[in-house]
C-alpha positions in Angstrom: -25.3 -17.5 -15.7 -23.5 -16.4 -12.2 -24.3 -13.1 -11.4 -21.3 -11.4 -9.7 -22.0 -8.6 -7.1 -19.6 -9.3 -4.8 -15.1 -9.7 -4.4 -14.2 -11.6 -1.7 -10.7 -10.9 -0.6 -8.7 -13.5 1.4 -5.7 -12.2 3.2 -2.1 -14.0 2.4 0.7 -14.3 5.3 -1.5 -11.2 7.6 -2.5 -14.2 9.6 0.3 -14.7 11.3 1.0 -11.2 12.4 -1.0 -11.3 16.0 -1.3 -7.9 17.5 -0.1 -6.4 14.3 -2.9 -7.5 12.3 -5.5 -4.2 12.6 -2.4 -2.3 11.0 -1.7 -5.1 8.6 -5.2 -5.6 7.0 -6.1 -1.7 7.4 -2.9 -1.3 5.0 -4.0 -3.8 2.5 -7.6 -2.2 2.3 -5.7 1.1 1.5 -3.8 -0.2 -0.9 -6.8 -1.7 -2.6 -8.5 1.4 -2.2 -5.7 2.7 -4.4 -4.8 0.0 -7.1 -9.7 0.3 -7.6 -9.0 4.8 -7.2 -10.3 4.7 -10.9 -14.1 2.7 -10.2 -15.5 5.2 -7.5 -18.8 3.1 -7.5 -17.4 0.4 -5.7 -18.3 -0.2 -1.6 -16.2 -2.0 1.0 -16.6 -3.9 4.0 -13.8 -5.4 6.4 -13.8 -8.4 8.7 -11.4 -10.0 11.0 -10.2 -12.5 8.2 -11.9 -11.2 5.0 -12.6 -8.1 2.7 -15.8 -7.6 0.7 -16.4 -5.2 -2.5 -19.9 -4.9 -3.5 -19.4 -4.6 -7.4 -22.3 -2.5 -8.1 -22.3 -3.1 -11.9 -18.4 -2.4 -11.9 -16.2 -4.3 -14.8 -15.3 -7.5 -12.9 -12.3 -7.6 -15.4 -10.8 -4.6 -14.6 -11.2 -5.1 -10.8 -9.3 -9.1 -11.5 -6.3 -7.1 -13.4 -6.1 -4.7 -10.5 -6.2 -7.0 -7.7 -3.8 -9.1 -9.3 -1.1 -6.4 -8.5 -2.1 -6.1 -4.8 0.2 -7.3 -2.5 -1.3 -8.9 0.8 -4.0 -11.1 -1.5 -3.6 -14.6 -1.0 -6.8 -15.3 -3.4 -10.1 -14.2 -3.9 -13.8 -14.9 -5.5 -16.1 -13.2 -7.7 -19.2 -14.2 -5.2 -22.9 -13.7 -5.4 -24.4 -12.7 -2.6 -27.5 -13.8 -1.4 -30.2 -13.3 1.8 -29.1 -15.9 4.2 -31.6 -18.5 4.1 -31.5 -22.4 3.4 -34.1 -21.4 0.7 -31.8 -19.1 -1.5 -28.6 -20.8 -0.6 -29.9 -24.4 -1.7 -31.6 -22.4 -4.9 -28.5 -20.8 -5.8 -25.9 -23.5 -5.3 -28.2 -25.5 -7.7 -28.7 -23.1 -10.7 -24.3 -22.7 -10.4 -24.3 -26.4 -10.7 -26.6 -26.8 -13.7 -24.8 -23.9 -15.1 -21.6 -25.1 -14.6 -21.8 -28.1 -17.1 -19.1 -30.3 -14.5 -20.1 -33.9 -14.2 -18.4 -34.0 -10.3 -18.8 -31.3 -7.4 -18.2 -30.9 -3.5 -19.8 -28.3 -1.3 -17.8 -26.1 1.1 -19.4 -24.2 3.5 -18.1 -21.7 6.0 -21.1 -20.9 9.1 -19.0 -17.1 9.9 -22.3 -16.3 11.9 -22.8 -18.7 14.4 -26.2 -17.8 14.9 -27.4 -18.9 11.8 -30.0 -22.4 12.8 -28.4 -24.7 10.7 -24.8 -26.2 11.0 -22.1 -26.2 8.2 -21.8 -29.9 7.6 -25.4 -30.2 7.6 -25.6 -27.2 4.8 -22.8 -29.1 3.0 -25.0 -32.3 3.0 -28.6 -30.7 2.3 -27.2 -28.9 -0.7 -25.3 -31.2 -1.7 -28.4 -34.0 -1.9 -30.7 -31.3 -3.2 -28.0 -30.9 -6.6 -28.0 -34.9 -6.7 -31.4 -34.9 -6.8 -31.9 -32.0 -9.7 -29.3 -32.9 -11.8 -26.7 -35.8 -12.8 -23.5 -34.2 -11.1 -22.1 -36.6 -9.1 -20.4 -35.8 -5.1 -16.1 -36.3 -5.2 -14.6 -34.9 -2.6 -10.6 -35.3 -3.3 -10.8 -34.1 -7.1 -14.1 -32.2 -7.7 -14.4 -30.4 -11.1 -16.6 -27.9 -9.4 -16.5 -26.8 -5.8 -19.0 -24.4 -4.7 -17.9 -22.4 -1.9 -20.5 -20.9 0.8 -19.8 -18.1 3.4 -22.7 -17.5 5.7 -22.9 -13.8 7.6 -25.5 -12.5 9.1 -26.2 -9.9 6.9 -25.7 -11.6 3.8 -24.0 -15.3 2.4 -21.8 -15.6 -0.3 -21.5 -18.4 -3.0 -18.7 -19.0 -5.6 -16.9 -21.5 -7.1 -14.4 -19.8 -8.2 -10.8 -18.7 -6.4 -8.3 -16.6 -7.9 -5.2 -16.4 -7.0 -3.4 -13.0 -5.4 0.5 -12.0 -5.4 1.1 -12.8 -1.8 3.5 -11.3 0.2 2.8 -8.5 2.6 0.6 -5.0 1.6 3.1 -2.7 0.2 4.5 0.2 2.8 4.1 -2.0 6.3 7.5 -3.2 6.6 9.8 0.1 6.1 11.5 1.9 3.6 13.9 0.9 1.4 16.4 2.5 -0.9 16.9 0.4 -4.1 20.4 0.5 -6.5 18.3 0.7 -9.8 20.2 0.5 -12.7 18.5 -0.3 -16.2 19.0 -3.9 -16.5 17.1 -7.3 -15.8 18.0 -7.4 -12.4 16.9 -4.2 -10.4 13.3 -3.9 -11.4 12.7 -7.1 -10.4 14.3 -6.6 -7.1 12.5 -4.0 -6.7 9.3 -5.9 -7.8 10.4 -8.9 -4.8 11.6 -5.7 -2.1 7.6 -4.2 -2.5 6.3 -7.8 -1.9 7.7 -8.3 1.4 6.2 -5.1 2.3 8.5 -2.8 2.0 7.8 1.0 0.2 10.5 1.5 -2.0 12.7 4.6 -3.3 15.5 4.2 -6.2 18.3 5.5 -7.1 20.1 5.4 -10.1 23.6 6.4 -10.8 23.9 8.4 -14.3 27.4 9.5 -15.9 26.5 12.1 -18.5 27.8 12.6 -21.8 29.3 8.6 -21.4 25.7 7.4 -20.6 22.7 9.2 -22.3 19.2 11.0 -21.7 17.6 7.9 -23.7 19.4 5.7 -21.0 17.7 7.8 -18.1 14.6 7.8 -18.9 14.7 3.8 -19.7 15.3 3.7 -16.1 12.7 6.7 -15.4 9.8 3.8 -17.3 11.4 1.0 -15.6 10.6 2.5 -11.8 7.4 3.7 -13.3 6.0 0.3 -14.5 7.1 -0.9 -10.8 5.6 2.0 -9.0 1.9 0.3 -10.2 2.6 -2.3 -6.9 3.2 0.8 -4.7 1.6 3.9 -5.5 4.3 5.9 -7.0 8.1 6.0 -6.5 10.6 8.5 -5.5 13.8 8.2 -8.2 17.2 9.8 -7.4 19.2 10.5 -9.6 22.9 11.1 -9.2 25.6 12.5 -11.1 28.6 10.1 -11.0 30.8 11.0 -14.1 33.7 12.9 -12.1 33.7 10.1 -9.3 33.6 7.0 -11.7 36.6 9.3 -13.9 38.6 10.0 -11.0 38.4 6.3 -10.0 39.4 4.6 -13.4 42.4 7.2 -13.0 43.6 6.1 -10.1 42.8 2.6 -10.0 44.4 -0.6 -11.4 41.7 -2.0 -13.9 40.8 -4.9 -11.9 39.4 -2.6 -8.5 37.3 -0.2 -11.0 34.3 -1.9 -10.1 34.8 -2.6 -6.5 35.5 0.7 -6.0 32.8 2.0 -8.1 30.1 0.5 -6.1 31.9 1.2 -3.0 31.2 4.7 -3.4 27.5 3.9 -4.6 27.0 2.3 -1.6 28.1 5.1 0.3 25.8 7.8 -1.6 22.7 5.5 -1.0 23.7 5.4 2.2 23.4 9.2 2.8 20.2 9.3 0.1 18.4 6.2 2.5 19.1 8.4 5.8 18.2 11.5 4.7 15.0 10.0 2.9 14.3 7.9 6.0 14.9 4.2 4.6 15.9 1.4 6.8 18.2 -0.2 4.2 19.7 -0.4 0.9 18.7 -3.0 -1.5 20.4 -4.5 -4.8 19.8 -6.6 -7.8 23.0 -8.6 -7.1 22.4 -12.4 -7.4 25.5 -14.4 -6.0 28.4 -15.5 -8.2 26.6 -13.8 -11.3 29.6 -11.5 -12.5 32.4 -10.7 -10.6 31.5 -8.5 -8.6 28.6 -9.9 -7.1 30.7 -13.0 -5.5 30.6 -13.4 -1.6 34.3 -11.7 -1.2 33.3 -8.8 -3.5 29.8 -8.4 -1.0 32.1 -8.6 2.1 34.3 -5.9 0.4 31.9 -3.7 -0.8 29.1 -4.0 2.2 32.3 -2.7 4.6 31.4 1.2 3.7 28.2 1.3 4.9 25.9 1.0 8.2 23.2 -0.1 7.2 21.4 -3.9 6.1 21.8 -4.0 2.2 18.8 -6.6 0.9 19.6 -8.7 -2.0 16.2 -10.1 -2.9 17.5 -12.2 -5.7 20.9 -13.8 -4.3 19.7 -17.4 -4.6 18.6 -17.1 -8.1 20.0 -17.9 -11.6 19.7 -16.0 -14.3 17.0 -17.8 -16.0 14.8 -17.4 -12.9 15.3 -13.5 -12.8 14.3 -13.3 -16.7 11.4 -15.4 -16.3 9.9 -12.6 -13.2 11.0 -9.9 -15.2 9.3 -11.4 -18.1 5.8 -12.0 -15.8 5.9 -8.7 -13.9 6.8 -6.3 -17.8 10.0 -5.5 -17.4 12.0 -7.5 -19.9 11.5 -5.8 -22.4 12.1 -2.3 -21.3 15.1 -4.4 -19.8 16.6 -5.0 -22.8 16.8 -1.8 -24.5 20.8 -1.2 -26.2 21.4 2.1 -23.3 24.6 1.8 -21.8 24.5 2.6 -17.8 27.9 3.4 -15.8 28.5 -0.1 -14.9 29.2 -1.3 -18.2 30.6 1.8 -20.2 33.9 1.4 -18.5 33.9 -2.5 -18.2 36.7 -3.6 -16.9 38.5 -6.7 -19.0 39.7 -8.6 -16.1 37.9 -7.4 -12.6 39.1 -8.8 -9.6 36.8 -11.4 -8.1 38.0 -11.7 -4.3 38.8 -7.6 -3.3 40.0 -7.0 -0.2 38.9 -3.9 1.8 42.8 -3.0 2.2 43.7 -2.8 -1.1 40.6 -1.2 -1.6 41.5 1.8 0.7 44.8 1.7 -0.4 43.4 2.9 -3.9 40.6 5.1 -2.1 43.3 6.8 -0.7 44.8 8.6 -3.5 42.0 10.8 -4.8 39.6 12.9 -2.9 36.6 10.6 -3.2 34.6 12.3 -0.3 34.3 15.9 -1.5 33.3 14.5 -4.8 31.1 11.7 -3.3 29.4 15.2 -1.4 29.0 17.1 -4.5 27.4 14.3 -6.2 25.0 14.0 -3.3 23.9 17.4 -3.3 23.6 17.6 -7.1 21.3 14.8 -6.9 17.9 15.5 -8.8 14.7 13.8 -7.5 11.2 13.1 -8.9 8.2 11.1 -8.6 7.2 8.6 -11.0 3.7 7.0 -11.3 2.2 4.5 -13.6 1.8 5.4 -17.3 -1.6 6.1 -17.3 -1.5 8.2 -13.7 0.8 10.6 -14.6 -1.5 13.5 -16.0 -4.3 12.6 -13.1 -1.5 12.6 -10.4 1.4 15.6 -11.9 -1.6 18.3 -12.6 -0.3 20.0 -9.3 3.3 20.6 -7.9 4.1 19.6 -4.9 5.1 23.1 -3.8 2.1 24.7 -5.4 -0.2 22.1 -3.4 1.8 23.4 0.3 1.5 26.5 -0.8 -2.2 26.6 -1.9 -3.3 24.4 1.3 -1.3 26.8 3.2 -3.1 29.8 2.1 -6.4 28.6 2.3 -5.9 27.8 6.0 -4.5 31.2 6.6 -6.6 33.1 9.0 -8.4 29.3 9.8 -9.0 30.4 13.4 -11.1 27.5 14.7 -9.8 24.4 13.5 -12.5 21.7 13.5 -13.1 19.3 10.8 -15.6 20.6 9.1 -14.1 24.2 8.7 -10.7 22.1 7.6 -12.8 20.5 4.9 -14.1 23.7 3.6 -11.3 25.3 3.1 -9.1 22.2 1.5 -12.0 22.2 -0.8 -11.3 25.6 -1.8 -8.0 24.4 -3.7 -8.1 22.9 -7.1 -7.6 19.1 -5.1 -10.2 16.7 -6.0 -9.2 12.9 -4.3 -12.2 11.1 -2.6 -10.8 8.1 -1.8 -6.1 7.5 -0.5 -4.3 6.8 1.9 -1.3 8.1 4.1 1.4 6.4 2.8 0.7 7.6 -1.1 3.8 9.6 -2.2 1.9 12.7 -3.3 0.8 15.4 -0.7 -2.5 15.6 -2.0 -3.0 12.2 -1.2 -2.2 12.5 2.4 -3.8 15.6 3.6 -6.8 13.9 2.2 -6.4 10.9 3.7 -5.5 13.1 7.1 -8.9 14.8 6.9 -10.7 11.6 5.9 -9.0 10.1 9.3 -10.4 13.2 11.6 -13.5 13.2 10.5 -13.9 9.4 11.5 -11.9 9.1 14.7 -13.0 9.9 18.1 -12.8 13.1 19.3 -9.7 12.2 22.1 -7.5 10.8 19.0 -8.9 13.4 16.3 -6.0 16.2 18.1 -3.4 13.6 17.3 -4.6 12.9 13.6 -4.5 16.6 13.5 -0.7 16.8 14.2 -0.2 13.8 11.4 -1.7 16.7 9.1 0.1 19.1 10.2 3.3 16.8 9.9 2.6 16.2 6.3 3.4 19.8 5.5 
């Protein structure tokens, strides 16, 4: 039986990033620090192309589900790891093979410290003949049924046969911030699933019309971002009050412009929500020619209010495509709950499939969209959502009560080194050993701020300092 003690990580599409790449992989290790936050036994180790996790008798199952929903994985191994000899690497290849019960192998061997005596086709072919000569396996090397994989380091050498496959994509948070449009349909979440992949950290907003749409609606949409938020860390959710815009629009409008000018004025509010929240960009669940207003004239139309790139992740796909992701990723069925959102309560019978912006500011023109598109901005509530199961570890403390309390103990802090900082954070009722900056909750950061000056050299640890200080 294989005895795991080791996860070897192998990045995805980080190799192509050059002089980006130290920021790249030091992202993805804190975002694996995150999704693993719940197995504290766990140690890590980085290299240039690789990252190791020395099990230490953790639940190999648990770590596969979590590492699954890591973006920046391309694959990785449940390895044992052994003292870098010929002796224990021939010894351990063998008892995989007999273990393995495959009638064909091939050996793969990766020499990572080029110091080590012996070259890596000549490991390949002395393994290889010493598993010939022990059992009745047999050497193909287009179509193995096993294929036993050696890493050699210095310290240590790894051996598997096994490769899992990761998510892809880029680690959550490198690439920006993003606003996403999420309503509670098939669509959005898995947008927003797609938007996260490519790196991006992602806030929602969702457009609520109260007493035509419901609090059981809401909070449909409230699970939705929360299942997603498991690929991030948490999300911010907006939620805006659009009842006396989308009335004062179905009042003044001809039927077929309801909708155009509907998300016209969405645009605009996610606009203003994406600025003042410090996104790069709006993003949508639109998929081209889907429903009427998601045709190329409609975009054109519609795109004309605001300054800003709108990402449509899933413009290129069909329908069946979008439920099967939604479907893979848990959303479907959450999906599918009978809620009514503000795009469909007043569904037009016959909307207008090639608007023109004219016409469009012609109707625009006859109520006093932009006081009400301001009230609805300001009376816009927002909250945090984190994965089911986080939301009791993470919500214990306010955000406010957090500043506050970490503002109080530093009161009267008159030297501020790192250790005195570390004493007096610890007075609060903050317990988080292992995060990361980009983490949506403040106790999250000025831990990972503290972490950062206690490790840096003392010319950078002044300008970590100020990335604490920031924070607040």
């Amino acid at each position: 039986m294989v005895h795991y003690d080791t996860v070897l990580i192998r990045f995805g599409e980080l190799t192509t990033k050059g002089k980006n790449r130290k920021n790249f992989i030091h992202r993805l290790y804190q975002n694996i620090l995150y999704a693993l936050r719940k197995v504290p036994q766990l140690e890590y180790r980085t290299t240039y192309d690789r990252i190791y996790i020395t099990l230490n008798g953790a639940d190999h199952e648990y770590v596969k589900t979590q590492l699954k929903k890591v973006f920046g994985i391309s694959s990785f191994s449940f390895t044992e790891a052994v003292v870098s000899t010929m002796e224990e690497i021939q010894k351990t290849c063998l008892r995989i093979a007999k273990e393995s019960h495959k009638k064909t192998f091939k050996m793969i061997t990766k020499r990572h410290d080029k110091k080590f005596p012996v070259h890596s086709d000549t490991v390949n072919r002395e393994v290889a003949s010493h598993i010939l000569e022990e059992t009745d396996l047999k050497v193909d090397v287009h179509h193995p049924e096993l294929a036993i994989q050696v890493e050699i380091h210095e310290e240590k050498t790894y051996i598997t046969y096994d490769k899992i496959a990761g998510i892809g994509g880029y680690p959550a948070g490198i690439n920006g911030k993003v606003m996403m449009l999420l309503s509670g349909g098939i669509d959005s979440p898995v947008a927003t699933y797609q938007l996260i992949k490519r790196g991006l950290k992602v806030e929602a907003v969702h457009f609520a019309a109260p007493p035509y749409t419901s609090e059981a609606a809401k909070n449909k949409v409230l699970k939705l971002a929360s299942m997603i938020s498991d690929y991030q860390g948490g999300m911010k959710v907006h939620v805006v009050p659009f009842t006396e815009l989308q009335l004062d629009i179905y009042r003044v409008a001809k039927d077929p412009y309801a909708i155009t000018l509907m998300r016209r004025m969405m645009f605009r509010i996610a606009e203003k929500l994406a600025i003042n929240n410090r996104c790069l960009a709006i993003g949508t669940g639109e998929s081209l020619g889907q429903v009427a207003s998601q045709t190329l004239e409609s975009m054109v139309t519609i795109n004309d209010v605001v300054h800003i790139p709108v990402l449509r992740p899933l413009v290129s796909m069909d329908k069946v495509e979008i439920i099967q992701l939604a479907r893979e990723i848990g959303t479907y069925e959450t999906s599918i709950l009978p809620y009514e959102d503000c795009c469909t309560i007043f569904d037009p019978k016959n909307p207008v499939t090639k608007p023109t912006i004219q016409k469009s500011v012609f109707f625009e023109s006859k109520f006093p969209w932009q006081e009400l598109l301001e009230k609805a901005v300001q009376e816009t509530s927002s909250s945090i959502v984190y994965p089911e199961e986080e939301e009791d570890f993470f919500m214990s403390h306010k955000t406010q009560d957090i500043k506050e309390e970490f503002r109080v103990n530093l009161e009267g802090c008159k030297e501020f080194t790192v250790e005195k900082l570390l004493e007096e954070i610890n007075k609060t009722t903050i317990r988080v050993e292992k995060c990361d900056f980009y983490s949506i909750n403040l106790k999250l950061k000025i831990y990972a701020g503290l972490s950062l000056l206690s490790n840096c050299e003392p010319n950078t640890r002044m300008r970590n300092y100020k990335k604490i200080l920031r924070l607040l």
